[in-house]
C-alpha positions in Angstrom: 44.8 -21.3 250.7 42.0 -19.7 248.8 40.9 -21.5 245.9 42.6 -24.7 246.2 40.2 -28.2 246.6 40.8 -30.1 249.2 42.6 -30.1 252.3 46.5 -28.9 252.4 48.3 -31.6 254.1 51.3 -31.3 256.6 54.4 -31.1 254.0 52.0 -28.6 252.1 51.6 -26.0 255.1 55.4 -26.4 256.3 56.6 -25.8 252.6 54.1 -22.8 252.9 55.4 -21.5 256.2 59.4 -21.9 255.6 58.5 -20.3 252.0 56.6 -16.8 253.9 59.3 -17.4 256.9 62.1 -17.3 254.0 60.7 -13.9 252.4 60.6 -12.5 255.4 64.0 -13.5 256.5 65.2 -12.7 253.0 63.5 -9.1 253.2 64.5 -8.0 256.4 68.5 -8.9 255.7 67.7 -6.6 251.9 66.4 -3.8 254.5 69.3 -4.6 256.7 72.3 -5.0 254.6 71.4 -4.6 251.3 70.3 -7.0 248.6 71.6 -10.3 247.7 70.7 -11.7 244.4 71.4 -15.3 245.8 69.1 -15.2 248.5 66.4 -13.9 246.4 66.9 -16.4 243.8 66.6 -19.1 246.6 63.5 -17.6 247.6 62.2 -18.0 243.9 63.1 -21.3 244.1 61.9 -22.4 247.2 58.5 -20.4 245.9 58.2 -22.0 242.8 58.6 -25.7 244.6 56.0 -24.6 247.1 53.6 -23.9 244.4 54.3 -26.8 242.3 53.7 -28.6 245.6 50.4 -27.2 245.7 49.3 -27.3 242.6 49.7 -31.5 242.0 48.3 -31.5 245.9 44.9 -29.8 244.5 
């Protein structure tokens, strides 16, 4: 990731990927079937763990 000091380590890049897998899973069934508040608030989530992750990593 840009700006960030050091090396992102393996638990780091997985959270990363299952957090941009999640959007996209999480957009395509809004485009799909229409929006569901619960997925997008597990997306939040999972987000906001992803960057506290990265943020005590750096």
């Amino acid at each position: 990731m840009p700006g960030s000091s050091g090396s992102m380590n393996g638990a780091t890049k997985a959270m990363g990927a299952m957090t941009f897998g999640g959007l996209v899973v999480v957009t395509a069934y809004t485009v799909a079937l229409g929006s569901n508040g619960w997925l997008w608030f597990g997306w939040v989530v999972l987000g906001l763990l992803t960057l506290a992750l990265v943020v005590t990593r750096s």
